[in-house]
N, C-alpha and C positions, 0 to 999 in steps of 0.2 A: 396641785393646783385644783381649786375648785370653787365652783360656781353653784352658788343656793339662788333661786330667783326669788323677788319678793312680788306684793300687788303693783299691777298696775306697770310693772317694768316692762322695757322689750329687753333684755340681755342678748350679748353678744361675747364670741369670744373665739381667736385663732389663735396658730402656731405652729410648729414644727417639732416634730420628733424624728431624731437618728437615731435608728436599731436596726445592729446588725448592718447587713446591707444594703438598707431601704431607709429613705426619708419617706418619711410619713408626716406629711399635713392634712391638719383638721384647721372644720370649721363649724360652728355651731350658731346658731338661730334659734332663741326663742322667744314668740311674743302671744299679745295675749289676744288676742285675734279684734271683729269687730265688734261682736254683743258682749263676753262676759266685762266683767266689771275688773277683776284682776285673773294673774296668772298662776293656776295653778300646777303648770310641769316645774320640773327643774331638771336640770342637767350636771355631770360631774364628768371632768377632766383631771383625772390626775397623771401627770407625765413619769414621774419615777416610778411610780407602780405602773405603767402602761395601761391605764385603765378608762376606760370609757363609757357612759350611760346615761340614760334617759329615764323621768321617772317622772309620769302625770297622774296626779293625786285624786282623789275622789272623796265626797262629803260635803259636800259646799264648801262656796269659796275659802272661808276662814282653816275649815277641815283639811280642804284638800291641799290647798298651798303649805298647810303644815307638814302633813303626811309624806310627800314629794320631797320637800326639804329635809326631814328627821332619815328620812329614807336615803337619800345618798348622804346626810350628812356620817350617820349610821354604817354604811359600806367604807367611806372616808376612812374613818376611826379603825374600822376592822382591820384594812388593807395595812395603814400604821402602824398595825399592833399596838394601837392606843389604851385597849380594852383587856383587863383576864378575862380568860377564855374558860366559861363552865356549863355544865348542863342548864342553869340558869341564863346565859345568854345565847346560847348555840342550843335547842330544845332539843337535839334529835338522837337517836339511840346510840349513833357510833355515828363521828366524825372523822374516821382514821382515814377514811377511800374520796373523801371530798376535799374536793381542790378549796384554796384559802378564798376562794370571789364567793363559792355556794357558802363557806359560812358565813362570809359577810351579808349574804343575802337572807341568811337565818337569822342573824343576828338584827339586823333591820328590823324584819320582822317581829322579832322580840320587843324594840324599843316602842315601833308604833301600837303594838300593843298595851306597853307601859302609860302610852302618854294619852289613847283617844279615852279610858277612864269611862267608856260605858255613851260615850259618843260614834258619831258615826265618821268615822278614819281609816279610807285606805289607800291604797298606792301602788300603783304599776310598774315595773321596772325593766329595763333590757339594758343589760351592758355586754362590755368585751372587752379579755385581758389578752395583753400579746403573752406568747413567749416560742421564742425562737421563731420561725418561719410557719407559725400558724397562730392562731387566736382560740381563745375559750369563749364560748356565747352563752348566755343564761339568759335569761328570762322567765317573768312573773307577769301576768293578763294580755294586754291587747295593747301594748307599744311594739312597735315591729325592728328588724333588724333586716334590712335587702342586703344584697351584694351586685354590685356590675362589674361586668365582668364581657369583656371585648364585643363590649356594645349593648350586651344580654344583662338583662334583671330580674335578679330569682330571688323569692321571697325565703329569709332561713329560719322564720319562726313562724309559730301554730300559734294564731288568737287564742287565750283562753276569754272565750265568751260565746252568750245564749244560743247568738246566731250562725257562729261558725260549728259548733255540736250541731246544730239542726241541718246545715249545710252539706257537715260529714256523713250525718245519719239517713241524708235524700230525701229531707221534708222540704226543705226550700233552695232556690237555685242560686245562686250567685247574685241574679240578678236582686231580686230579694233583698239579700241580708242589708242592700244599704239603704233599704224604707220601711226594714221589719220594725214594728214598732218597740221593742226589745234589743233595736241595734247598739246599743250602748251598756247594757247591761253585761258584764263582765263574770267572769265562772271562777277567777282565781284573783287574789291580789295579795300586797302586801298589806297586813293588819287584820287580815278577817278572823283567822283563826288562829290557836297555839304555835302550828304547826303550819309549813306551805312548803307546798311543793315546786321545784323549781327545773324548770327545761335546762338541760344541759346540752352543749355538742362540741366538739370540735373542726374547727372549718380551715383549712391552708389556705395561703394568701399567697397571690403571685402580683408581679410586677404589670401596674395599671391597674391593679384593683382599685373599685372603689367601692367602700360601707358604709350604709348609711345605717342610720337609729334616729328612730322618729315618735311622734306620739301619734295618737289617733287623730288628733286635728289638721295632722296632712294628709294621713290615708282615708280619712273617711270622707277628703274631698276633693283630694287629686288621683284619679284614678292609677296605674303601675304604669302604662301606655305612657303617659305625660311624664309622670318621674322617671321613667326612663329617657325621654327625649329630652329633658332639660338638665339631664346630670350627662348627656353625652355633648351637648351644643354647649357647654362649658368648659373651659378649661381651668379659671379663677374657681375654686371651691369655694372662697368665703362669698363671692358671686352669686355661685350654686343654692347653697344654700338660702339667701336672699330670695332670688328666685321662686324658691320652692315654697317660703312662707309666702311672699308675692302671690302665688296660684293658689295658696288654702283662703287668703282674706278678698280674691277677686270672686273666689266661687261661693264664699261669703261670710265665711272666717267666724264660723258661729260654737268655735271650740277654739282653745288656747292650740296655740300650733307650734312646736320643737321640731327641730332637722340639726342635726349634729352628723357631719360628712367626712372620713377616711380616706387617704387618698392615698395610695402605696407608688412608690416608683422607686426601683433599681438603681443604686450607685452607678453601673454602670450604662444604663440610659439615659442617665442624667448628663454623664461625662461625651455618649455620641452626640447626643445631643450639641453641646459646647460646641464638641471640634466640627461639629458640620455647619 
């Protein structure tokens, strides 16, 4: 299953997945906020492959709504094994020790580079694959990946961008980065170069988890404070979600805004639940 946004759309889109032990419902939101003109993320759900991701484009709007799209459409095809697989589409010296999401992530990369042709096309990505009772997280710029977690919200990815280096290095404070005038400039993406490089982690999921993947147009205006208070005062995740683009276009919605929300719960909390 998968979801390409086009201009101008708000996309939407839920459901349910059973794995393993746990029903997992998602819920995804994305719209194109109040000023730009169309929307440049997109989003990809695929349930058989357990996969999930966010991907806000960059180049103007024609650019970047491409790049976004080619970009998970790209990951799609990988995850399929739609694609042969050769030095040609996977660039990197040995793929024998990388999981099958990093080469889709290469492979991406590979294509936006095929298609922007000496234009300006790049694109941001954060997904997550299950398998078994934990998750693979990746990640390419400055779309983020939380986790809550009994009540608690902790962020599991590093912006690649100007401001968050300057941040780490102790030139500017936190408070900063969200008026540096370089706050949107980005240090890694997908399309920029031959080659990218890609965060990897592995993260265990327990029961009551909830993960979210977002683009920049919710964090750069909801602060973690707020999306933690409004992913716990919920219990409807397709709600939740709502909600959270609600608070990026109240504070003034001046970036395309994605929330795509995980919501893990236990077979058998689901069954206490029933009998009580």
């Amino acid at each position: 299953m998968r979801s390409h946004l086009k201009s101008n759309e708000t996309c939407r889109q839920a459901g349910l997945l059973r794995w393993f032990d746990f029903d997992i419902r998602y819920a995804a939101t994305s719209d194109k906020g109040r000023v730009r003109k169309g929307n440049e993320d997109s989003f990809l759900i695929m349930e058989e492959e357990a996969f999930f991701g966010v991907a806000d484009g960059a180049g103007g709007h024609e650019n970047g709504a491409r790049a976004s799209g080619l970009t998970v459409e790209s990951i799609a095809k990988y995850l399929r094994r739609e694609i042969p697989v050769s030095n040609d589409t996977v660039p990197i010296e040995s793929s024998e020790n990388l999981h099958l999401t990093t080469e889709a992530i290469h492979y991406a990369n590979t294509m936006v580079n095929h298609e922007k042709q000496g234009s300006q096309m790049a694109s941001t990505i954060v997904g997550c694959q299950l398998h078994r009772q934990r998750l693979l997280l990746e990640h390419v710029g400055d779309s983020r990946c939380y986790l809550q977690r009994h009540g608690e919200l902790s962020l599991l990815t590093e912006d690649h961008s100007f401001v968050n280096d300057l941040f780490r290095d102790g030139k500017i404070t936190k408070e900063e980065m969200s008026t540096h005038k370089y706050r949107n400039v980005i240090t890694r993406a997908i399309g920029v170069a031959d080659k990218v490089n890609v965060d990897s982690r592995w993260v265990d999921f327990e029961d009551g988890d909830f993960f979210l993947l977002c683009s920049d147009g919710l964090t750069g205006f909801v602060d973690d404070a707020r999306i933690q208070e409004i992913i716990s005062q919920n219990s409807d995740i397709e709600n939740t979600v709502e909600r959270l683009v609600d608070q990026a276009n109240q504070a003034g919605g001046r970036d395309n805004i994605t929330a795509l929300l995980l919501s893990f719960q236990h077979h058998s909390t689901l069954e206490e639940t029933v009998l009580l």
